[in-house]
N, C-alpha and C positions, 0 to 999 in steps of 0.2 A: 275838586279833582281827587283830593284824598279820597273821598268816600265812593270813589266809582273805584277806586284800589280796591278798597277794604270789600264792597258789596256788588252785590248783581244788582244792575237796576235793568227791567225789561224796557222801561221808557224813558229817555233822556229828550228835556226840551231847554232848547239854549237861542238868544240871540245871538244875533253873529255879533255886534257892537255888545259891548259890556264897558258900564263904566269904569272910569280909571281907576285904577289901585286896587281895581277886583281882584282877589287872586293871585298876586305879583305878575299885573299886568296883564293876564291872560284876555284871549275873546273866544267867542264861540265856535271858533275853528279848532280852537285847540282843544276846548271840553269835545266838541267832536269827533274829533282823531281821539281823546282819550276815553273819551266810550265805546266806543267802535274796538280799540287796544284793549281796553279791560274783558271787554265779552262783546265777541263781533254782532250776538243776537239780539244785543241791546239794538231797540229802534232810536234813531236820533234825529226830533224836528227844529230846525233854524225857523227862527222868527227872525222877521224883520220888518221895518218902518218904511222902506227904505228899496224902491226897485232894482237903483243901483247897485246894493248890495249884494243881489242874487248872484253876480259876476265873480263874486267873490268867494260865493260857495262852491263856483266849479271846479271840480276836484276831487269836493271833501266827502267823507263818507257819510252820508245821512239819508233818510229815509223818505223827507217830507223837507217839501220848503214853502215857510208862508210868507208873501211880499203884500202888507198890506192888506190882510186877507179879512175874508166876513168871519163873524167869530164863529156865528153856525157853521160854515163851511170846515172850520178848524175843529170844533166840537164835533162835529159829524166822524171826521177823519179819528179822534181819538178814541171815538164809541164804536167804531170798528173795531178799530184795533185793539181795546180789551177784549171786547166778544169774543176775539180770537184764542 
C-alpha cells in the first residue's frame, strides 16, 4: 500500500482474499480503492479462486476480474494491455 503512495504503478494485480496479517489486515478491495486513489490510470486486476467472490467486487474500481480463469486467458489480457 505504501508503495502505490510513493510510485506510479500502470499495473496493479490483487486478490480479493489476502491472507491474514497481510498488511494490517488489508484485502484486495482495499489495495484496489488504493490504486485506483493513488493514479486513477493505474489498471487494477482482482484474482480470484472463488466465483462467489466476484459479488464482492461490485463496486470496486478495477479493470479486469478473474474468477477462476484459464491462465492463457489472463496472460492474453495482460499482453494486451502492455502493447498498449
Amino acid at each position: 500500500m505504501r508503495a502505490m503512495v510513493e510510485h506510479n504503478y500502470d499495473l496493479v494485480i490483487t486478490d480479493i482474499r489476502l491472507s491474514e496479517g497481510y498488511s494490517d489486515n488489508q484485502d484486495g478491495r482495499e489495495i484496489a480503492i488504493a490504486a485506483k486513489k493513488s493514479n486513477p490510470k493505474t489498471k487494477v486486476i482482482i484474482l480470484t479462486g472463488y466465483w462467489n467472490m466476484t459479488l464482492f467486487a461490485s463496486g470496486l474500481p478495477f479493470d479486469a476480474i478473474f474468477a477462476k480463469a484459464d491462465i492463457h486467458e489472463f496472460l492474453k489480457y495482460i499482453e494486451e494491455f502492455l502493447a498498449k
